[in-house]
Jmol script that loads the backbone (N, CA, C; Angstrom):
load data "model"
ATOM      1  N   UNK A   1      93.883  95.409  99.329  1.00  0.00           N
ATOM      2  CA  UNK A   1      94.788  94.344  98.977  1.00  0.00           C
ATOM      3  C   UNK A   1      95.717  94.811  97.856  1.00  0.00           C
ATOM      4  N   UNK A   2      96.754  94.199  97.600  1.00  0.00           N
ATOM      5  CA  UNK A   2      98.073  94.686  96.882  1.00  0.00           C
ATOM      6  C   UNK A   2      97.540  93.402  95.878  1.00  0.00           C
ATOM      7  N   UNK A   3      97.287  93.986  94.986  1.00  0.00           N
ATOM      8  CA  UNK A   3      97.018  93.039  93.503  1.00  0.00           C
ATOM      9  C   UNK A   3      98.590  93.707  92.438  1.00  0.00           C
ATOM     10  N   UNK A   4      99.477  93.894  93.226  1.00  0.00           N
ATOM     11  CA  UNK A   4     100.750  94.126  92.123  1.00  0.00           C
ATOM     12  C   UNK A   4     102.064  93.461  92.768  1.00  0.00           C
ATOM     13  N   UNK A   5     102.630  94.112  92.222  1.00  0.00           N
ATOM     14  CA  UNK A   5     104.382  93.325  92.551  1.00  0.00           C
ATOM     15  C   UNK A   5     105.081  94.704  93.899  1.00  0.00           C
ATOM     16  N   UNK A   6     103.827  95.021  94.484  1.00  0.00           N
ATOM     17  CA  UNK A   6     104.672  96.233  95.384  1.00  0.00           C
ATOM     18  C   UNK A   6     104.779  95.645  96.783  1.00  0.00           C
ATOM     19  N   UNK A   7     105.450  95.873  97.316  1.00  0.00           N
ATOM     20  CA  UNK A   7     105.887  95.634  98.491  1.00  0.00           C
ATOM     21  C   UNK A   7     105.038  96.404  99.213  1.00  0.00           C
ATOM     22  N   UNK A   8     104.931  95.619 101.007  1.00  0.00           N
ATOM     23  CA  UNK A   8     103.897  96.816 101.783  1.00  0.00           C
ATOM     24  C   UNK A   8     104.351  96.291 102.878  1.00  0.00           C
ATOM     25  N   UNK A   9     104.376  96.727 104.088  1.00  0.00           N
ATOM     26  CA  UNK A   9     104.473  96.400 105.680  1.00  0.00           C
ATOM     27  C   UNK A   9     103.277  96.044 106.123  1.00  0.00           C
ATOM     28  N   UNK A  10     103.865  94.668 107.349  1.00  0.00           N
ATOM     29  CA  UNK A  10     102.674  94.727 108.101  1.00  0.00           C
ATOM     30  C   UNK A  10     103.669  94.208 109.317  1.00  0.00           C
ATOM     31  N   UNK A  11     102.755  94.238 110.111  1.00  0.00           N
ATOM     32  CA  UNK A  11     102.972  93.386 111.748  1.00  0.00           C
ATOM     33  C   UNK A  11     102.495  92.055 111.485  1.00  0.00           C
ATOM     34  N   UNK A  12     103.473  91.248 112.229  1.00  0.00           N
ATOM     35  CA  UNK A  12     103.520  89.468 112.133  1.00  0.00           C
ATOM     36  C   UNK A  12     103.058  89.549 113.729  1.00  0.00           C
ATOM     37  N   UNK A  13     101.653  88.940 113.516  1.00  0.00           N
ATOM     38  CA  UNK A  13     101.101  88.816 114.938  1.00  0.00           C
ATOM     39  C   UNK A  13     101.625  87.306 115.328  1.00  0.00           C
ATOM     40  N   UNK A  14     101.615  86.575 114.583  1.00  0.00           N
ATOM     41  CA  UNK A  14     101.909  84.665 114.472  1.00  0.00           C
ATOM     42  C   UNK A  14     102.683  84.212 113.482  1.00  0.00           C
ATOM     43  N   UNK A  15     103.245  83.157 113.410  1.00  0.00           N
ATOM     44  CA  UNK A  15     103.623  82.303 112.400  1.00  0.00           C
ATOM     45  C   UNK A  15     103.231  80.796 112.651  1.00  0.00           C
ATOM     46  N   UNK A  16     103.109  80.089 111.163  1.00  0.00           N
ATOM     47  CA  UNK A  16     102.522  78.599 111.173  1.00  0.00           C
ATOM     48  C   UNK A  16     103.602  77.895 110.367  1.00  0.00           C
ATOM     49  N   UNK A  17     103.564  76.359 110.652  1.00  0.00           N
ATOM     50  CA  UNK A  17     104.338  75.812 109.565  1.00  0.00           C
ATOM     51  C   UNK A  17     103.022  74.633 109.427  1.00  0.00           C
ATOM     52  N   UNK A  18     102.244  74.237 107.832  1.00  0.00           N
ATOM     53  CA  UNK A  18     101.469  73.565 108.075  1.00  0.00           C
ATOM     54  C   UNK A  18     101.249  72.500 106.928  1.00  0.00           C
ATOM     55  N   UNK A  19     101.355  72.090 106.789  1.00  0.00           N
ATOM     56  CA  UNK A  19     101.836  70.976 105.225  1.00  0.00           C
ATOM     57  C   UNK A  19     102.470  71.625 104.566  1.00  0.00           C
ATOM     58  N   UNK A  20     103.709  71.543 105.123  1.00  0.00           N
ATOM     59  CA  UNK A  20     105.190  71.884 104.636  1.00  0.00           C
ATOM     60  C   UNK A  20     105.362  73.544 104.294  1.00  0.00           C
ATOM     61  N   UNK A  21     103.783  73.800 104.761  1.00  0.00           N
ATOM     62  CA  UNK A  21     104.183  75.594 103.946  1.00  0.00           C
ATOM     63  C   UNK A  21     104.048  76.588 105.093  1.00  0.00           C
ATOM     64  N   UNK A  22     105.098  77.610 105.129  1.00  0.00           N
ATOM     65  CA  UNK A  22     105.101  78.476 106.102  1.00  0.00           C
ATOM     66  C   UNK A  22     104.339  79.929 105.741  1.00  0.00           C
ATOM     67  N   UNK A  23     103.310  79.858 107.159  1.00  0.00           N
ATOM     68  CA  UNK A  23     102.035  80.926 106.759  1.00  0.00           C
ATOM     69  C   UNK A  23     102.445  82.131 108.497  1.00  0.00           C
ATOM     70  N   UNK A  24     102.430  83.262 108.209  1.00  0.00           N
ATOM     71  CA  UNK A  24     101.994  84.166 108.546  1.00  0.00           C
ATOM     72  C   UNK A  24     100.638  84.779 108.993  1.00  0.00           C
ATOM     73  N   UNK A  25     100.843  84.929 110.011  1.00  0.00           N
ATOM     74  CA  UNK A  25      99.613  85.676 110.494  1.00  0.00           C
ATOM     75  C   UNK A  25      99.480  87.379 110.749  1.00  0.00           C
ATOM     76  N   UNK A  26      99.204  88.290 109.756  1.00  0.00           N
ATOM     77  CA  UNK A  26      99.663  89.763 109.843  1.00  0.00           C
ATOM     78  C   UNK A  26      98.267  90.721 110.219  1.00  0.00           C
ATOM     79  N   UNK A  27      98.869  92.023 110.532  1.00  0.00           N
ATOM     80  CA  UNK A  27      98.023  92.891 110.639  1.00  0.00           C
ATOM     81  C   UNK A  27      98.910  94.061 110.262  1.00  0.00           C
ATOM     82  N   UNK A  28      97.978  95.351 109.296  1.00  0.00           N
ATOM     83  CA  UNK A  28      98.147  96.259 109.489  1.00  0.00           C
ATOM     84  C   UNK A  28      98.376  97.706 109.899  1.00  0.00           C
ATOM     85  N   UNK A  29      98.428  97.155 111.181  1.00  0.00           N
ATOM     86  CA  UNK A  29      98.679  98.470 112.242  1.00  0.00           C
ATOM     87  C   UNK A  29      98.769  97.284 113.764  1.00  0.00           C
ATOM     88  N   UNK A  30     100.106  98.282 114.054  1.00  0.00           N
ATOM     89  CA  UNK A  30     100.926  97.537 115.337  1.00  0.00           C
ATOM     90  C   UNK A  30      99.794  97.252 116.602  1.00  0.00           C
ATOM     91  N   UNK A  31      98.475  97.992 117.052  1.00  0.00           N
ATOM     92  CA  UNK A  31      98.135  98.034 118.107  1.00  0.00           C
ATOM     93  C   UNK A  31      96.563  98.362 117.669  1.00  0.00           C
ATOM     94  N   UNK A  32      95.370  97.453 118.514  1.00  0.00           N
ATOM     95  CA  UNK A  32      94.273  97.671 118.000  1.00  0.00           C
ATOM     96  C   UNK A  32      93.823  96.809 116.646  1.00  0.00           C
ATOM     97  N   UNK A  33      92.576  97.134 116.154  1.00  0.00           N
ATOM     98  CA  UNK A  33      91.833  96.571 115.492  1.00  0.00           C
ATOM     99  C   UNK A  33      92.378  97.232 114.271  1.00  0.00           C
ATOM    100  N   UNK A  34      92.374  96.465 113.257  1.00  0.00           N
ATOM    101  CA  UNK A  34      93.228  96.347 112.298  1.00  0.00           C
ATOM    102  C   UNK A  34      92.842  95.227 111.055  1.00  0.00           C
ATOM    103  N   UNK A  35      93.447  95.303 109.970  1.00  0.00           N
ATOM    104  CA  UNK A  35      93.008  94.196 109.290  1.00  0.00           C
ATOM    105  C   UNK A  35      94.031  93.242 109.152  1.00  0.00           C
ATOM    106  N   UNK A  36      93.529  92.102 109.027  1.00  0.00           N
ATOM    107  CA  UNK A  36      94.287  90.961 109.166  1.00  0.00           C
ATOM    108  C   UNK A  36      94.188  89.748 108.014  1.00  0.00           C
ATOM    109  N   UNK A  37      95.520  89.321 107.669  1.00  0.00           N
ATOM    110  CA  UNK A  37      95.591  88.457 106.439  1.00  0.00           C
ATOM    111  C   UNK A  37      96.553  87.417 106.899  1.00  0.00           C
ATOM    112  N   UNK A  38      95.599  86.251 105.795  1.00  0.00           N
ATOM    113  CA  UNK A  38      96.920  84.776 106.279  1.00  0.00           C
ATOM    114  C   UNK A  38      97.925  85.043 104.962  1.00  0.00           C
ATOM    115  N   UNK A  39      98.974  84.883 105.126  1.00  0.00           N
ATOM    116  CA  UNK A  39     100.091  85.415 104.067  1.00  0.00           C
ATOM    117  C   UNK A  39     101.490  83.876 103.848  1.00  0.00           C
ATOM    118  N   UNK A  40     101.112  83.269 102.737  1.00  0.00           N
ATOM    119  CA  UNK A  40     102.195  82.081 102.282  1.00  0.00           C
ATOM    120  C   UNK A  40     103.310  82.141 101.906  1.00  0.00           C
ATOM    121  N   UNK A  41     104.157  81.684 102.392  1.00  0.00           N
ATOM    122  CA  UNK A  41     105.601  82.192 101.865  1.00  0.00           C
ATOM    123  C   UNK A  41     105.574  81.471 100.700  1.00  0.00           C
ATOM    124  N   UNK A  42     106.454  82.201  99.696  1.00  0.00           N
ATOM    125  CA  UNK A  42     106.826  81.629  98.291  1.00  0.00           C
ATOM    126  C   UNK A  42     107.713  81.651  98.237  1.00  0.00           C
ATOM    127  N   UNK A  43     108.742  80.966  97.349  1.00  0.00           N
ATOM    128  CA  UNK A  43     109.961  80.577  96.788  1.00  0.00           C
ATOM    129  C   UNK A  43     110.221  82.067  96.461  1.00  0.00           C
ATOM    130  N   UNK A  44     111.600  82.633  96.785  1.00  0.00           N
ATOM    131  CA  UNK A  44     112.178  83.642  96.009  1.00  0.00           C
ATOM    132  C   UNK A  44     112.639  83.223  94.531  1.00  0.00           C
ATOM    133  N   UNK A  45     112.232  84.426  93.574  1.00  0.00           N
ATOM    134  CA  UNK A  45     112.728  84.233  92.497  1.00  0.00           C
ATOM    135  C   UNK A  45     114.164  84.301  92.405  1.00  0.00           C
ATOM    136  N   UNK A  46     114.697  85.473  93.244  1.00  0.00           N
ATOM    137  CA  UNK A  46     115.774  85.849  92.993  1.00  0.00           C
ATOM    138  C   UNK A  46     116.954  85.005  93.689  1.00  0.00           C
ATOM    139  N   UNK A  47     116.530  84.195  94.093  1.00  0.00           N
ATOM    140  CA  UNK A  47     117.204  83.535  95.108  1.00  0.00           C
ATOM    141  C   UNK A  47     118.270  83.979  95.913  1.00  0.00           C
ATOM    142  N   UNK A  48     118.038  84.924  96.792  1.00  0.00           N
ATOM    143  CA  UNK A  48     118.982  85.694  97.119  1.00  0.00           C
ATOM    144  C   UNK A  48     118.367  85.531  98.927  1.00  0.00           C
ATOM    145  N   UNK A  49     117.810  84.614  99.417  1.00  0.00           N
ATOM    146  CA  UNK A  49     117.223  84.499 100.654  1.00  0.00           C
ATOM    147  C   UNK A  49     116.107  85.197 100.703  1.00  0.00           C
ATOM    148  N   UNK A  50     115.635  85.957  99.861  1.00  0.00           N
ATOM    149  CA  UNK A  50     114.382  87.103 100.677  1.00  0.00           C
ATOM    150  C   UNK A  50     113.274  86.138 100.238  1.00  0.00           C
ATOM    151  N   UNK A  51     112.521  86.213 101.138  1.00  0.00           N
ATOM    152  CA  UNK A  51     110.756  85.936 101.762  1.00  0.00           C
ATOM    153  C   UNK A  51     109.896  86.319 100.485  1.00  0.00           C
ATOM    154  N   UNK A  52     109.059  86.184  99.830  1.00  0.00           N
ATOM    155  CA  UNK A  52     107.841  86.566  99.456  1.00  0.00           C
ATOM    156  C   UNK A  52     106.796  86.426  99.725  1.00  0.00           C
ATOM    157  N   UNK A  53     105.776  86.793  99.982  1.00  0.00           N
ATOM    158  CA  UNK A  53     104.591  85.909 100.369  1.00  0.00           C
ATOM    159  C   UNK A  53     103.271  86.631  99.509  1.00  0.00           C
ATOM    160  N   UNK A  54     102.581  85.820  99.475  1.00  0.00           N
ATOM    161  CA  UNK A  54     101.097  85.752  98.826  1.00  0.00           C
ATOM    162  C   UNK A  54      99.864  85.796  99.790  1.00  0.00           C
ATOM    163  N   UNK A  55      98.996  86.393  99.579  1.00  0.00           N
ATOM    164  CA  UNK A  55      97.438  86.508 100.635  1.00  0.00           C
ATOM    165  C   UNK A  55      96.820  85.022 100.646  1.00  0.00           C
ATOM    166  N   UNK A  56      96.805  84.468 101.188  1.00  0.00           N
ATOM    167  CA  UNK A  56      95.704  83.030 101.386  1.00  0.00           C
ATOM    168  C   UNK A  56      94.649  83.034 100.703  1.00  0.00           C
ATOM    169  N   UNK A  57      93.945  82.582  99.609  1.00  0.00           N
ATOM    170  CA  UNK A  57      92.520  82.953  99.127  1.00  0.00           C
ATOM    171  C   UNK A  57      91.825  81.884  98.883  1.00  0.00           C
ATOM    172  N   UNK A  58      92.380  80.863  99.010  1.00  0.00           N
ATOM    173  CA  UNK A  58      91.416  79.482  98.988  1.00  0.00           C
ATOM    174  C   UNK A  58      90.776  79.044 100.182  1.00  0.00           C
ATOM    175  N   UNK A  59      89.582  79.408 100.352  1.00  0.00           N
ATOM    176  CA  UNK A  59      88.761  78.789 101.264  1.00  0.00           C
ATOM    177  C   UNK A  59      89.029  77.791 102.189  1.00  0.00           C
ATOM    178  N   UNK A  60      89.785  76.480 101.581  1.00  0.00           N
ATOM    179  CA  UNK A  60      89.324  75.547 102.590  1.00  0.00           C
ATOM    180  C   UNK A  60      90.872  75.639 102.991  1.00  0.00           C
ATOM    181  N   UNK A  61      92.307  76.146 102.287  1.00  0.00           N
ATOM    182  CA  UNK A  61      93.167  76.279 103.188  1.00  0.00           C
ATOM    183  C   UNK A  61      93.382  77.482 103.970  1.00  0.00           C
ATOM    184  N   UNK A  62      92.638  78.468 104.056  1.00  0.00           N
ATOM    185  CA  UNK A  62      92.510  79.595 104.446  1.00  0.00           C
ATOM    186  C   UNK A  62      91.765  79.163 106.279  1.00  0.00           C
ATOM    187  N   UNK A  63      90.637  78.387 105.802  1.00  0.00           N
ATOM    188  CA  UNK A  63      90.161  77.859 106.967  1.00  0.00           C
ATOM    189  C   UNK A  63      90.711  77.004 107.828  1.00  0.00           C
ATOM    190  N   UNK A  64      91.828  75.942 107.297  1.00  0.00           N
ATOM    191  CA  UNK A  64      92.640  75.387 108.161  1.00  0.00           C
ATOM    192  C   UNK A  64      93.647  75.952 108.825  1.00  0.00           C
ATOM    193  N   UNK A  65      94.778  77.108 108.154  1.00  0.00           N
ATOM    194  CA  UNK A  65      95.069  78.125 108.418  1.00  0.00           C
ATOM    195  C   UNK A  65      94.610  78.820 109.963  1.00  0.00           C
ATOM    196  N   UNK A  66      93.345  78.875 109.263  1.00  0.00           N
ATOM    197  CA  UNK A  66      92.634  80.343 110.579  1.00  0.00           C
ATOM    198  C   UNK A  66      92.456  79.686 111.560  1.00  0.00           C
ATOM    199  N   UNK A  67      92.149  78.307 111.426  1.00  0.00           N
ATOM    200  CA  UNK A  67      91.710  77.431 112.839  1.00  0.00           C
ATOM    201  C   UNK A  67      93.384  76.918 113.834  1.00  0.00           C
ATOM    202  N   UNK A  68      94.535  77.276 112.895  1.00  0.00           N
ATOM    203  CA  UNK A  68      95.660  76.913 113.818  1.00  0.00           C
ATOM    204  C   UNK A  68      96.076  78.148 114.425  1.00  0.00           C
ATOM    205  N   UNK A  69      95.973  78.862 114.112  1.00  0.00           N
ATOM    206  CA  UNK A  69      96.464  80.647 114.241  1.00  0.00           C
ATOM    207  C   UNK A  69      94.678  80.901 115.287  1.00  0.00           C
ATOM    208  N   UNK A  70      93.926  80.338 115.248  1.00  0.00           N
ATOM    209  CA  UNK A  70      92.763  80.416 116.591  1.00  0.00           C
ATOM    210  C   UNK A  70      93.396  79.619 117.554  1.00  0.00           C
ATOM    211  N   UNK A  71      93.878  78.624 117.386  1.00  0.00           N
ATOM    212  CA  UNK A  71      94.725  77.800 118.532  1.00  0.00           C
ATOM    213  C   UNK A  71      95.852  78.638 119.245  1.00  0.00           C
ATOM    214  N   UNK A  72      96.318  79.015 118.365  1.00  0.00           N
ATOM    215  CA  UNK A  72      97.763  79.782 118.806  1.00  0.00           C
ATOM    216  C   UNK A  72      97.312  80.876 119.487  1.00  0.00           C
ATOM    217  N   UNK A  73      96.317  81.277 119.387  1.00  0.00           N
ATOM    218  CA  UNK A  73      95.843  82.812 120.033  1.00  0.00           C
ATOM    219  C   UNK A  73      94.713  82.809 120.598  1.00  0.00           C
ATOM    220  N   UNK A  74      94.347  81.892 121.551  1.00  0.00           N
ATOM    221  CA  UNK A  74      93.243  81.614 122.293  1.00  0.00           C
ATOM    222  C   UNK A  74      92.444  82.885 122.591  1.00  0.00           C
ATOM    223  N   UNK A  75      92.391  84.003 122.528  1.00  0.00           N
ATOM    224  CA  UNK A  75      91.804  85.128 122.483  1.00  0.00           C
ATOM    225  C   UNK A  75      91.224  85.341 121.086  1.00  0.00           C
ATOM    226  N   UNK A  76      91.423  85.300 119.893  1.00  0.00           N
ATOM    227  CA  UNK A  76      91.371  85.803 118.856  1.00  0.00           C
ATOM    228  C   UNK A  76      90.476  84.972 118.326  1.00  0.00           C
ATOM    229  N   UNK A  77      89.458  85.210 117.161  1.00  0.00           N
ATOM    230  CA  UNK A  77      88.964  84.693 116.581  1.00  0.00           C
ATOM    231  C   UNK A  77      88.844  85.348 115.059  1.00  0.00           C
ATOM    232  N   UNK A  78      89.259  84.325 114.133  1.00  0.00           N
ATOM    233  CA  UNK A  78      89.464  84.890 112.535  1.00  0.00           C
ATOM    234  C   UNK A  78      88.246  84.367 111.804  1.00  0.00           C
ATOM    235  N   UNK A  79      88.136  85.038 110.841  1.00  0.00           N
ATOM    236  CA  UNK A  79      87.270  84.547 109.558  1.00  0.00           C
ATOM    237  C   UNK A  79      85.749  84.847 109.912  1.00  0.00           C
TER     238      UNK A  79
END
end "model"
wireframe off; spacefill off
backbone 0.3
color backbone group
């Protein structure tokens, strides 16, 4: 996990919009088993349009999260 201000790539397997906040569903490598994170968009500081996003780490929205992104991907199962 990126505990700094650095930027990193991933693959957007999904996207959610879910009490008002838009979540990501990523993995780190395009094809195959891989690791996977729910990722929140945040307000740009810079306000210049760009995206930020944050790792999901609260439990119970992490779990509501994982259960819409299990809907969306009837194959997949998270958490």
């Amino acid at each position: 996990m990126l505990d700094t201000q650095e930027s990193a790539e991933f693959y957007v397997l999904e996207q959610t919009k879910l009490s008002g906040n838009q979540y990501l569903l990523v993995t780190d490598v395009p094809e195959g088993d891989g690791d996977a994170l729910i990722l929140r968009e945040l307000a740009s500081e810079s306000g210049k349009g760009e995206c930020v996003y944050e790792v999901v780490e609260d439990d119970r929205e992490l779990s509501a999260v994982a259960a819409v992104f299990e809907s969306l991907l009837d194959d997949t199962e998270l958490l």
